[in-house]
N, C-alpha and C positions, 0 to 999 in steps of 0.2 A: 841643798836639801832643806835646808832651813826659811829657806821664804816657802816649803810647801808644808809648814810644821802642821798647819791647820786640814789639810786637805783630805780627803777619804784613802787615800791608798797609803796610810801610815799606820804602824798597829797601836795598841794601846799606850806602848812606851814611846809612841813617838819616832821609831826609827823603820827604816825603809825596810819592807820586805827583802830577804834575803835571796829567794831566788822566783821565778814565776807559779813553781807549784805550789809553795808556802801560799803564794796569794791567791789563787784562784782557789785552794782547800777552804780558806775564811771566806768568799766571798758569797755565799749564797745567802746568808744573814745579812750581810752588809749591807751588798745590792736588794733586798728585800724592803730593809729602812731606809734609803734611798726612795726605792719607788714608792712608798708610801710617803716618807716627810716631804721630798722636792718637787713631787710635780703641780705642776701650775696648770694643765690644759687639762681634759677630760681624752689624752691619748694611751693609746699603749702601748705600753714596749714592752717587749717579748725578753724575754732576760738573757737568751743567748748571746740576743741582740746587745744587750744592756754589757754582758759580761766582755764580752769581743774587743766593744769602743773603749771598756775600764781597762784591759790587757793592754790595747794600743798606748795610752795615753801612757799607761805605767811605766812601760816600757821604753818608750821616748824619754821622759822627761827620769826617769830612777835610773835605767841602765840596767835591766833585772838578769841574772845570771843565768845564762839556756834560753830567749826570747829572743828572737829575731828583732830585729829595731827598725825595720823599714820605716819610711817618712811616711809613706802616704797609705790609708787605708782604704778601702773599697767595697762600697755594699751595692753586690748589686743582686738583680733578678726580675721577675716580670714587670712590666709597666702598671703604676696606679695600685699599689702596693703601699705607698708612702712611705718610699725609702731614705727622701730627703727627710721627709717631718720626722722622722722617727731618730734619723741621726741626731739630730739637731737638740730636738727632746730628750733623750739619750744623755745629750753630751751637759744640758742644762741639769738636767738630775744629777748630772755629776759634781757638777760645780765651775763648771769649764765655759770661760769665755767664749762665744762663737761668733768667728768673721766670717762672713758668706760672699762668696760670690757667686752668682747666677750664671747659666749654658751662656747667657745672650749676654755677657761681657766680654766672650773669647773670639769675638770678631767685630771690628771695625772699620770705617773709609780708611783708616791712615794707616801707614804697615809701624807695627810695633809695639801698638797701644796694649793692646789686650796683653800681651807679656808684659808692659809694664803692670799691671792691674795685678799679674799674678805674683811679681816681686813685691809692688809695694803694700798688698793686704798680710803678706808672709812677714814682710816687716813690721808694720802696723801689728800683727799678734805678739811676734815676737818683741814689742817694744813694751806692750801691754803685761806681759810675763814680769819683764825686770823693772815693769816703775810699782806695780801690784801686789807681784807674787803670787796673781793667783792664774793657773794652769790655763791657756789660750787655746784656740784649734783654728784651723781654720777649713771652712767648707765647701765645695764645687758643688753645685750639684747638677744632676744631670751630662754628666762629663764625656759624654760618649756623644749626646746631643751637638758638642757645641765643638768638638774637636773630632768626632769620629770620621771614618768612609762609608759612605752610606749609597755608594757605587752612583746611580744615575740621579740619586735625588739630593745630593751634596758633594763638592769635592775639596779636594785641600788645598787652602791657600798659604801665601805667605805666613799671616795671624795665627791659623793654625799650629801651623810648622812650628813656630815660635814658642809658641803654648807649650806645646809638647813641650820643648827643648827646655824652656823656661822650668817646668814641673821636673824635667829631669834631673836636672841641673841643681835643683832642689834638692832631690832627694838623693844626691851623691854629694852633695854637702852644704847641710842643712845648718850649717854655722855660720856662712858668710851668705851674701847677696852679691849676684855677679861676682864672684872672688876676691872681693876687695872689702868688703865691710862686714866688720861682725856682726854677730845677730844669736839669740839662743837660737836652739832649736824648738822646733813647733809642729806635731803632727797636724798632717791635712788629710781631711776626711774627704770621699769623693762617692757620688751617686750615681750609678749605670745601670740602661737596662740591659747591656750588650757589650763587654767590653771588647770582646771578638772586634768591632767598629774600631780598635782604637791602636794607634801602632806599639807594638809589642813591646816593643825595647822598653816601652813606660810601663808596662802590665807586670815586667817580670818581677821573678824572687828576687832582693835585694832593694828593691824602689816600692813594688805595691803589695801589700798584703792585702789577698782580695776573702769575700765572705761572702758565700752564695745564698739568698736568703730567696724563700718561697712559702711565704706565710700560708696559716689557712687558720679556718675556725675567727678565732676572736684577733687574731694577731692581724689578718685584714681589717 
């Protein structure tokens, strides 16, 4: 806890929230000054939105008592919504490194590659955590695009498979790499318009916590 003494999810004394209600009770101020001092683009993020990505992160990287710890988080809902720029903005208001990877890195000529891509940006954050100290994520987006069943208009390959397995494999232990090499842990943020496309076993409680969003008004 001490490399995150500086971070937003610490209270005035410095020590880590006690349990998840304590901190989302503080948070409507907090995330207020946030959205006002950190952002850089002329976007906007909707604070449920705002409040959702702050839980996730808290919770990974604190361990908050009653919070579910899944690794990987999930915004999804209709197409052209700007669910990836919003994560991403989100996560930079926060103060949180982001590594991206793009749909169209989860498939290549050669079988393998794209799961290496999803090992080695998971390390790459997580390496970024312990030489910094400051809180990493890492991002998919469009995840459903690039690994989903899209029945006659895509189907699943090797790369895919992999992907999956590789993300799974993640997120049931998010400490090591391939089970050999340590690593912090690092929440992964993921962008879907349709997770329905995507094989279960990675959607479930325990792996994804998902967050169904359907803006309207100004939050489009």
């Amino acid at each position: 806890m001490k490399r995150f003494r500086n971070w937003l999810p610490l209270n005035n004394n410095g020590h880590a929230k006690p349990s998840a209600e304590e901190s989302q009770a503080a948070l409507p101020e907090c995330l207020s000054d946030v959205q006002r001092d950190n952002a850089h683009r002329d976007i906007y993020v909707a604070e449920n939105v705002l409040l959702a990505i702050y839980l996730h992160i808290v919770g990974n990287y604190i361990n908050l008592s009653g919070y579910a710890r899944e690794v990987i988080f999930a915004l999804t809902g209709p197409f052209g919504t700007g669910k990836s720029v919003t994560t991403i903005e989100a996560l930079y208001r926060l103060g949180v490194k982001v590594f991206v990877l793009a749909a169209s890195a989860m498939e290549n000529r050669y079988s393998g590659v794209p799961a290496d891509r999803v090992f080695s940006i998971y390390y790459q954050a997580a390496q970024h955590v312990d030489e910094t100290g400051q809180p990493a994520a890492v991002v998919i987006d469009d995840l459903d695009m690039g690994v989903g069943d899209f029945a006659n208009v895509s189907q699943a390959t090797t790369n895919t498979q992999m992907v999956i397995t590789a993300l799974m494999e993640i997120a049931d232990h998010p400490t090591t790499i391939r089970g050999t090499t340590p690593c912090t842990r690092v929440p992964i943020f993921v962008t879907a318009n349709d997770l329905g496309k995507i094989y279960g076993a990675l959607t479930r409680p325990g792996r994804m916590r998902v967050f169904e969003w359907n803006p309207t008004g100004v939050a489009r």
